[in-house]
LUMTINU-538895 format. One record per residue (C-alpha): z, x, y; residue in three letters. Coordinates in Angstrom, 1 decimal. Each point is the difference from the previous one (the first is absolute). Layout:
% residues N
w u v r
Z X Y ALA
...
//
This chain:
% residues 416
w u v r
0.0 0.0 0.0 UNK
-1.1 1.7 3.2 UNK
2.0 0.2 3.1 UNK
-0.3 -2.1 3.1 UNK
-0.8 1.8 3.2 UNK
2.6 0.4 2.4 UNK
0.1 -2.9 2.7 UNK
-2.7 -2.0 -1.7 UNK
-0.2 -3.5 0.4 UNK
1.9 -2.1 -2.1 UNK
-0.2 -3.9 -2.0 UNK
-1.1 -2.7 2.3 UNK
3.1 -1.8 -0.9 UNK
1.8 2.8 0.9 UNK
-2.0 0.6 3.0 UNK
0.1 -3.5 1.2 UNK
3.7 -0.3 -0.5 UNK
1.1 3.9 2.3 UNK
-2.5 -2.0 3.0 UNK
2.5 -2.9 -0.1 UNK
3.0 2.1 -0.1 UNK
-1.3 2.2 2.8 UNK
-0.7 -2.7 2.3 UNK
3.2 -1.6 -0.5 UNK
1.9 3.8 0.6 UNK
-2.0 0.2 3.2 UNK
1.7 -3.3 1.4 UNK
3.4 1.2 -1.3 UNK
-0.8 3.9 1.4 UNK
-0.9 -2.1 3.6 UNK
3.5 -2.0 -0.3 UNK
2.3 3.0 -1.1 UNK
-2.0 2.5 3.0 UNK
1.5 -3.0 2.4 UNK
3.5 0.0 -1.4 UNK
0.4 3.4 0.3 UNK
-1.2 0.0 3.6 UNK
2.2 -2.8 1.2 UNK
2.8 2.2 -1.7 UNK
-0.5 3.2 1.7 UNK
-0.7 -1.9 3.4 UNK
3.6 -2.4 -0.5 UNK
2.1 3.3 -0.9 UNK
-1.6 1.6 3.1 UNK
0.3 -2.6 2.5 UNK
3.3 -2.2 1.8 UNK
0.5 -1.7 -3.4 UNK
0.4 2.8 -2.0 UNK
3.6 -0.3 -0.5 UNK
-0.3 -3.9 -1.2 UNK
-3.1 1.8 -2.4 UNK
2.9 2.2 -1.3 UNK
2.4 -2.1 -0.1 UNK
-1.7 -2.9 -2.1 UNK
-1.1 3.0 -2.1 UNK
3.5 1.2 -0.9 UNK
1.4 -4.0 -0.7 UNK
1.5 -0.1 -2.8 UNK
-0.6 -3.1 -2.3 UNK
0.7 -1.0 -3.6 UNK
2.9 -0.2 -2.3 UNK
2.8 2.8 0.1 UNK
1.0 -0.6 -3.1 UNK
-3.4 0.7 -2.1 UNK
-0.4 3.2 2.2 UNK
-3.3 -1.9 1.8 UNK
1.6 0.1 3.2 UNK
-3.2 2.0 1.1 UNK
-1.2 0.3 3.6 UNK
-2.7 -1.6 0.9 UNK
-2.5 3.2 -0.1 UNK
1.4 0.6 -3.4 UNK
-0.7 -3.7 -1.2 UNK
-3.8 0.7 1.3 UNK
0.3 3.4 -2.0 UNK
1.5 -1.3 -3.3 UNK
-0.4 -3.5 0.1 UNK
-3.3 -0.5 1.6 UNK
-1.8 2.9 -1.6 UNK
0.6 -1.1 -2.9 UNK
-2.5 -2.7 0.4 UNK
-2.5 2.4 1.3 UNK
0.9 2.0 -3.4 UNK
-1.1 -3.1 -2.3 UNK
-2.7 0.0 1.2 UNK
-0.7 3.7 -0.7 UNK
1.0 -0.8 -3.3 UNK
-2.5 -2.8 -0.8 UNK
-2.8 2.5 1.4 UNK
0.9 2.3 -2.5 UNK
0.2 -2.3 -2.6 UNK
-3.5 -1.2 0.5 UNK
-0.9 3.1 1.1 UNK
0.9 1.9 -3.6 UNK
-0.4 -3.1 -2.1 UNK
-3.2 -2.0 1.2 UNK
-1.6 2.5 2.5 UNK
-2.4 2.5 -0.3 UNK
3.1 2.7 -0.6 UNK
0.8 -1.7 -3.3 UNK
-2.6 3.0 -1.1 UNK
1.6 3.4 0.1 UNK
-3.0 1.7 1.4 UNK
-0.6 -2.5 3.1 UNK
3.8 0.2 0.5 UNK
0.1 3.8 -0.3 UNK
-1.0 0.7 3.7 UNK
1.8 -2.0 2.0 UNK
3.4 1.1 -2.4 UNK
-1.2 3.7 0.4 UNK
-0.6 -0.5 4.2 UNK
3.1 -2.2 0.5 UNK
2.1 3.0 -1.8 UNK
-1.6 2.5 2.2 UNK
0.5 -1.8 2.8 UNK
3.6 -0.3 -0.7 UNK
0.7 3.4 -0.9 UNK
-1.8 2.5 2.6 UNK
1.7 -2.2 3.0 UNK
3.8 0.6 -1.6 UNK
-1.0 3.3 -0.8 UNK
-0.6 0.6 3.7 UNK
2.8 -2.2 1.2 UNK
2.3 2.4 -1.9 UNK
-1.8 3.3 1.3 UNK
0.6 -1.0 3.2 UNK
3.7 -1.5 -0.2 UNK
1.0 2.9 -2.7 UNK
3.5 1.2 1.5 UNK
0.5 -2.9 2.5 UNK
2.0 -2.4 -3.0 UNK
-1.9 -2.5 1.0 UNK
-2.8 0.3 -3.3 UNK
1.1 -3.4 -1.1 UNK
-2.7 -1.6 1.8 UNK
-2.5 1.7 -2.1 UNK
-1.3 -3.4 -1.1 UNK
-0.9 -1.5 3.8 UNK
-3.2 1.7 0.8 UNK
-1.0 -1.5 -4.0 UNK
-1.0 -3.5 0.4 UNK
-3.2 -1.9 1.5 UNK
0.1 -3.3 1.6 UNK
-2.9 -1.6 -1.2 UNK
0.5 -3.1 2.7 UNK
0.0 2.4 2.9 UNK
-2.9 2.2 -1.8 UNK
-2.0 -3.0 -0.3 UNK
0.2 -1.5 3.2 UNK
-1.2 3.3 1.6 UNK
-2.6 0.1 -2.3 UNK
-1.3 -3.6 1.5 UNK
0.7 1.2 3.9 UNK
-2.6 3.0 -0.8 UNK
-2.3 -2.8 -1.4 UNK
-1.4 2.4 -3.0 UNK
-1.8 -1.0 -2.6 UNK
1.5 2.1 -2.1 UNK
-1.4 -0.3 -3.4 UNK
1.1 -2.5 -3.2 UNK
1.7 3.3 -2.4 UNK
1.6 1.6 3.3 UNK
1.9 -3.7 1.0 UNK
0.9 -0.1 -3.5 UNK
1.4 3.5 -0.7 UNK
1.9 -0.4 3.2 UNK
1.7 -3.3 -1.3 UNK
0.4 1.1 -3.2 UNK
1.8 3.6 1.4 UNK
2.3 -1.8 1.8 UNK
1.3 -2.0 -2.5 UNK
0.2 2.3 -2.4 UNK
2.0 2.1 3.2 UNK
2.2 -3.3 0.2 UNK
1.1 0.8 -3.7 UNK
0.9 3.4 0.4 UNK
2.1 -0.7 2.9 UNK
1.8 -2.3 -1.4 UNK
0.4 2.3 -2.6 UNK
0.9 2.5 2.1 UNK
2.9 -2.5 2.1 UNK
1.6 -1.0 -3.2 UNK
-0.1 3.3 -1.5 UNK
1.3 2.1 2.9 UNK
1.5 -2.0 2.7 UNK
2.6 -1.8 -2.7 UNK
3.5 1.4 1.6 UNK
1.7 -1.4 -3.0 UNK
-1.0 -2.4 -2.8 UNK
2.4 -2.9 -1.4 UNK
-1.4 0.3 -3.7 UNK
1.8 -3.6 -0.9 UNK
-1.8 -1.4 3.0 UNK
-3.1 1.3 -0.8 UNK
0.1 -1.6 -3.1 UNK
0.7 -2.9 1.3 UNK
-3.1 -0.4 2.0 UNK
-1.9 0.3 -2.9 UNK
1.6 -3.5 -1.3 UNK
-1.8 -2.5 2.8 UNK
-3.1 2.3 0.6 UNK
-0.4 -0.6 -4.4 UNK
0.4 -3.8 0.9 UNK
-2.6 0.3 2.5 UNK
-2.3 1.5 -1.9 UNK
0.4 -2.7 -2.8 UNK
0.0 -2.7 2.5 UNK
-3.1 1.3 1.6 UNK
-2.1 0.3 -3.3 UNK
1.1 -3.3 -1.3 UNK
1.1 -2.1 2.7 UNK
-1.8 1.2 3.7 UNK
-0.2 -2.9 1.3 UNK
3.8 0.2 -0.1 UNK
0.1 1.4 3.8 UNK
3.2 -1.5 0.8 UNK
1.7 2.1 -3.1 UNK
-1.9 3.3 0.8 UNK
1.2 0.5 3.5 UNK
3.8 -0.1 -0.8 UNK
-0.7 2.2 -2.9 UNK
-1.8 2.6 1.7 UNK
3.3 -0.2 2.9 UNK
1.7 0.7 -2.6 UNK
-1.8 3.3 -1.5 UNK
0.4 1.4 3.7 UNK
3.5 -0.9 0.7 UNK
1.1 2.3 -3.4 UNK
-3.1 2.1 0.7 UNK
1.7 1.1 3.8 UNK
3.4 0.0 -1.5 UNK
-1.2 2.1 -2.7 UNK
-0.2 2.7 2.7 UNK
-3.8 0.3 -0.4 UNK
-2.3 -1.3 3.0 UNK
-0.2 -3.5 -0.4 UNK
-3.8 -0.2 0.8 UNK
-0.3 1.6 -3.7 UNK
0.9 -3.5 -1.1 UNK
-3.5 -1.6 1.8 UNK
-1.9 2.4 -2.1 UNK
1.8 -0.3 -3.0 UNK
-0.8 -4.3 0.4 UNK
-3.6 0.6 0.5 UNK
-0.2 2.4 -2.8 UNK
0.9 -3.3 -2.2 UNK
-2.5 -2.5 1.5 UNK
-3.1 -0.3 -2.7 UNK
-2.9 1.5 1.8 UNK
-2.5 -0.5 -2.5 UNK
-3.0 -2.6 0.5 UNK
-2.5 -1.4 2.5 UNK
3.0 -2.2 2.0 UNK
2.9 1.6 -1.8 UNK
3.8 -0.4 1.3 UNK
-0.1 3.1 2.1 UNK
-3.2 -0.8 1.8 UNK
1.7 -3.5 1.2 UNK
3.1 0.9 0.8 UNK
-1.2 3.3 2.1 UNK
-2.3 -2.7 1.5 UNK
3.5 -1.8 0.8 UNK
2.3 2.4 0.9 UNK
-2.6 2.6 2.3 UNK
0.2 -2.0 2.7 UNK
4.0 0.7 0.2 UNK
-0.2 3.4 -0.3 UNK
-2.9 0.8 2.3 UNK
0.9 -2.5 2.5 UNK
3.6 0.0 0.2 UNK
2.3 2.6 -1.9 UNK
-1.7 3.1 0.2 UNK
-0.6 -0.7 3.9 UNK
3.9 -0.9 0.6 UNK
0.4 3.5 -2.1 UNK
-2.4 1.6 2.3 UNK
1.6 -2.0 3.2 UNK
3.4 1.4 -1.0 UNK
-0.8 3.5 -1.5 UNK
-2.1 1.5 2.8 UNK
1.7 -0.6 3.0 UNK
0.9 3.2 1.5 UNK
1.3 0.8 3.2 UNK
-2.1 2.7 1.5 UNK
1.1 2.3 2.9 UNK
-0.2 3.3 0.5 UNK
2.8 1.0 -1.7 UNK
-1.1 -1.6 -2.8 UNK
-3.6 1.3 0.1 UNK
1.4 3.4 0.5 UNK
2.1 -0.4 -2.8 UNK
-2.6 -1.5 -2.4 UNK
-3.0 2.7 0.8 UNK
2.9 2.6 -0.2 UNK
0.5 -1.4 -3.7 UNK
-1.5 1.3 -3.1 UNK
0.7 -3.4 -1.3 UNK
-2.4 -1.0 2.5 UNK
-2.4 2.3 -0.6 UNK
0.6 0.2 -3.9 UNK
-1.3 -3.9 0.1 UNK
-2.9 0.3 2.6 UNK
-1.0 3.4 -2.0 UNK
-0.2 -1.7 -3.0 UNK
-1.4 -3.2 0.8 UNK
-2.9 1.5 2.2 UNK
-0.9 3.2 -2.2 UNK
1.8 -0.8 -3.4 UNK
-1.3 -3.2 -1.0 UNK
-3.5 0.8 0.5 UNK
0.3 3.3 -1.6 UNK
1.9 -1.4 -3.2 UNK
-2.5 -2.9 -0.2 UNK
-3.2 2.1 0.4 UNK
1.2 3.2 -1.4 UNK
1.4 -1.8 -3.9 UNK
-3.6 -2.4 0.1 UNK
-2.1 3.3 0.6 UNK
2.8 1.9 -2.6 UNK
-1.3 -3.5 -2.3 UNK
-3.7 0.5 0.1 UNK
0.2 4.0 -0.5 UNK
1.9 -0.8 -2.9 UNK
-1.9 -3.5 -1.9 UNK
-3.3 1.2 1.9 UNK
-0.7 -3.6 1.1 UNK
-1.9 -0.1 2.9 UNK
0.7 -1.8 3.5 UNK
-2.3 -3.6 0.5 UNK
-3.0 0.9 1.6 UNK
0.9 -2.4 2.9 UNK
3.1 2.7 0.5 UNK
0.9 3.1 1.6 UNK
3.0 2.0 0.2 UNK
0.2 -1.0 3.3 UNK
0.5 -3.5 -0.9 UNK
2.9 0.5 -2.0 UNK
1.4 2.1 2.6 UNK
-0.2 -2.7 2.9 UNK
1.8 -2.1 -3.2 UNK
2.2 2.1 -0.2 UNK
1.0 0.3 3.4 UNK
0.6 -4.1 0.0 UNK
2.5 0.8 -3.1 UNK
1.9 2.6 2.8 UNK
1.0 -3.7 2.0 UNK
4.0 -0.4 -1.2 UNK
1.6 -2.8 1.1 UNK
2.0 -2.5 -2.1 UNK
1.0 2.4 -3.2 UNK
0.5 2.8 2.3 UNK
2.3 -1.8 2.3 UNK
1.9 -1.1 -2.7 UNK
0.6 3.1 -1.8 UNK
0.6 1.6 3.5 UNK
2.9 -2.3 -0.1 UNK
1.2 0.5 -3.3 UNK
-0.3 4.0 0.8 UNK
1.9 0.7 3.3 UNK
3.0 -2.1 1.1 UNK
0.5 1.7 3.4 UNK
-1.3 -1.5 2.7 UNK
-1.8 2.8 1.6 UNK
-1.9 0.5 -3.4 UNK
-1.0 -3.9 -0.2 UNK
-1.4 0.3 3.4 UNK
-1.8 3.1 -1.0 UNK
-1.6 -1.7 -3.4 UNK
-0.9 -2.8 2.5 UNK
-1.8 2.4 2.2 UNK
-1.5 2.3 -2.7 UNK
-1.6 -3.0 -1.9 UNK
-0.9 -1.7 3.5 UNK
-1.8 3.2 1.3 UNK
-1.9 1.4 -3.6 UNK
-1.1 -3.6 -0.2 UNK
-1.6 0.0 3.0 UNK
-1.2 3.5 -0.6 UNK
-1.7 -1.0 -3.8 UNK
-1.6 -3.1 1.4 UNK
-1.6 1.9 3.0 UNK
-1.4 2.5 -2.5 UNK
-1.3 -2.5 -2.4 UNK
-1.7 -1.4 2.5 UNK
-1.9 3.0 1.4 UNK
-1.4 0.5 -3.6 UNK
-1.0 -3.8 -1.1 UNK
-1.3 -0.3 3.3 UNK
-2.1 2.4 0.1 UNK
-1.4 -1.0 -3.9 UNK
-0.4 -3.7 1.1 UNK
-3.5 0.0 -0.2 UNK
-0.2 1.6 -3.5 UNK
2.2 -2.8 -0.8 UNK
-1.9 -2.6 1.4 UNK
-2.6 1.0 -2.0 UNK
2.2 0.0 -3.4 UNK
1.3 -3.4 0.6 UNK
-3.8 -1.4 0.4 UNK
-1.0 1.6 -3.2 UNK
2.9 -1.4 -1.5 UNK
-0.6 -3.6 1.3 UNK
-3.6 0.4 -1.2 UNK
1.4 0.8 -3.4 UNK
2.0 -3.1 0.1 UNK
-2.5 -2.0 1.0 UNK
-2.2 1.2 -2.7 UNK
2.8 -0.8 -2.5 UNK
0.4 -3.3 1.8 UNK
3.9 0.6 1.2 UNK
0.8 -0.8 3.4 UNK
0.7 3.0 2.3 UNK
3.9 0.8 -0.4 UNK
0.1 1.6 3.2 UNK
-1.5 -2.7 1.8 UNK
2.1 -0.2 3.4 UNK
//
C-alpha cells in the first residue's frame, strides 16, 4: 500500500465536513477577538476596578470546595464545556474521519508533536536559571478559533488539504495539551476522588449509547464527573474531554455529530468568550510593560510562539517526508506550510489557561497575558505576509479544485 503525499487532499466527506467546522471557528474566532478586547479596554479604563472586582467574587458552596471566583469558574467550570467539545472532535476525528488510517493521521500527530516540543524546548532555553521553567507548556498550544478567523480577514483561498491539516493539527494540539495539563499541572491528586469520577462519566457513557435522548439525565451526570474530577486535584476541564471521548461517533448523523451541533453554539458563543473576557484583562502601564519585556517569561512565550511553532511544525513534516519519502501535493510548497504554521503560532485560550495554572504571582500572570497577547499578534502578522503574498497561487488551487468537484458533481465545499 503506497503512501499518501504530504498535504494532499482528502475524502469529500471529510473535506465537506473541515469547510463546515472552519466557518463556524471563524464566527467563534470573530466573537472571542471581541471579548478579549473589551477585556483589555475594561481593565485599562475608569472601571477597571469593578472589572477586577467582579473577577475575584467569589461564588459557590464552601463546603464542596467550589467556592471559586468568578475567573476560576470561567477557567474550570466553563472550559470545561469548551473541552467536550474538543473531545467529540477527537472522537470523530480518530473514529470516523479520515485519521482513523494511520498513514493520513501520521502527519498532523508528527507536526502537532513538533510543534509542541521545539516551542518548550526554547521556553526552557531561555527561562533556564530564572525558576520560572514551569511554563514550559504556554508557548505549546494553537487556538484554532483565533487561527481561523485571521485566516478569513486575509481572505485566502487557501487550498482544501492546507484547511484541513490545520484543523486536524490543532485538534490533535488540543489533546496533547490536555495531556500535558493533567499530566504536569496536577499539584496533588485525591486517588479516591479520582475514582470516583469515573462512576457518573461510566453512567454517561451507558446512557449516551443506549438512552441519548435522555438529555435531562446526561447533564447531571456529566456535573457530576467534574465536580469529583476538580476535587480529584486534576483540572477539571479533563472531565469535558473524558465525556466526549464516550459519545458514539461512528455514522452519517451519529451521537457526537448532533450533540457537537447542540452544544457548539455554547462554547463558541458564550464560555470560551466569558474565559477570554476574564482571563486577558491586563492592566498595562509602564511599569508593567517594563516588567513584562524585562521577562524571559515574556520573551520565552513570544520566542516560542513566533519562531517555535513554525519551526517544530515545518521542521518534523520535512523530518516526515525525508524519512517515508512521500512527496508534498503538487498544489503545495514549503511555503504553504510555513504561513500554516505560523497560524498554529496564534495562542490564546489553552495558553491562557496553562499560564494560569503555571505562575500564581501576579506579576507573572500579567506577564503570560502579555507574552501570549504580543506573540499572537506577532504570528498572525507573519502568516499574513506569507498567505498574502501566495493568494493568487491559491486562487488558482481552489478553482481547480471546484472544477474537480463539479466534474464529480459535489457542490463546491468552500463555496462562501
Amino acid at each position: 500500500m503506497s503512501t499518501p503525499g504530504l498535504f494532499s487532499r482528502g475524502s469529500w466527506p471529510e473535506t465537506a465536513r473541515i469547510a463546515d467546522v472552519l466557518r463556524r471557528e471563524t464566527v467563534g474566532g470573530s466573537i472571542l477577538l471581541v471579548a478579549a478586547v473589551a477585556a483589555l479596554v475594561l481593565a485599562n479604563s475608569p472601571w477597571s476596578e469593578q472589572y477586577f472586582d467582579l473577577a475575584a467574587t467569589r461564588i459557590g458552596p464552601e463546603s464542596l470546595h467550589l467556592d471559586l471566583t468568578v475567573a476560576h469558574w470561567a477557567a474550570d467550570g466553563l472550559l470545561a464545556i469548551f473541552f467536550f467539545v474538543v473531545g467529540l472532535e477527537l472522537k470523530r476525528e480518530f473514529v470516523a474521519g479520515d485519521l482513523r488510517d494511520p498513514r493520513r493521521a501520521m502527519l498532523p500527530v508528527v507536526a502537532a508533536v513538533g510543534g509542541m516540543v521545539v516551542p518548550a524546548l526554547i521556553f526552557v532555553a531561555i527561562n533556564r536559571g530564572n525558576g520560572t521553567t514551569e511554563g514550559w507548556a504556554i508557548p505549546t498550544a494553537t487556538d484554532i478559533a483565533f487561527a481561523v478567523a485571521v485566516l478569513a480577514v486575509l481572505g485566502t483561498s487557501l487550498p482544501a488539504a492546507l484547511r484541513t491539516f490545520l484543523l486536524t493539527l490543532a485538534v490533535v494540539d488540543d489533546l496533547l495539551a490536555i495531556t500535558v495539563i493533567a499530566v504536569f499541572y496536577t499539584a496533588s491528586l485525591d486517588l479516591v476522588m479520582l475514582a470516583a469520577a469515573f462512576v457518573p462519566l461510566a453512567v454517561f457513557a451507558v446512557v449516551v449509547r443506549r438512552a441519548p435522548r435522555w438529555w435531562w439525565l446526561l447533564i447531571p451526570l456529566a456535573v457530576l464527573t467534574w465536580v469529583f474530577m476538580h476535587e480529584s486535584g486534576v483540572h477539571a476541564t479533563v472531565a469535558g474531554v473524558l465525556l466526549g471521548f464516550t459519545v458514539p461517533a461512528k455514522g452519517h448523523a451519529s451521537e457526537a455529530q448532533r450533540m457537537e451541533h447542540a452544544v457548539r453554539p455554547i462554547s463558541t458563543g458564550i464560555a470560551v468568550p466569558l474565559f477570554a473576557f476574564f482571563a486577558a484583562g491586563v492592566a498595562v502601564s509602564g511599569d508593567v510593560l517594563s516588567g513584562a519585556f524585562g521577562s524571559a517569561v515574556t520573551w520565552g512565550i513570544v520566542a516560542g510562539l513566533v519562531l517555535g511553532k513554525p519551526i517544530g511544525i515545518v521542521g518534523s513534516s520535512m523530518l516526515l517526508s525525508a524519512t517515508t519519502r512521500a512527496q508534498l501535493d503538487p498544489s503545495i510548497r514549503w511555503i504553504d506550510v510555513t504561513g500554516v504554521a505560523m497560524l498554529a503560532g496564534i495562542g490564546f485560550t489553552v495558553s491562557l489557561l496553562i499560564g494560569e495554572l503555571a505562575f500564581v504571582r501576579e506579576d507573572l500572570e500579567d506577564y503570560v497575558k502579555i507574552g501570549v497577547l504580543v506573540g499572537s499578534l506577532l504570528a498572525a502578522t507573519l502568516a499574513a505576509v506569507v498567505l498574502r503574498s501566495r493568494n493568487r497561487h491559491y486562487r488558482l488551487v481552489q478553482e481547480q479544485e471546484s472544477r474537480d468537484d463539479d466534474a464529480d458533481g459535489i457542490p463546491d465545499a468552500f463555496q462562501r
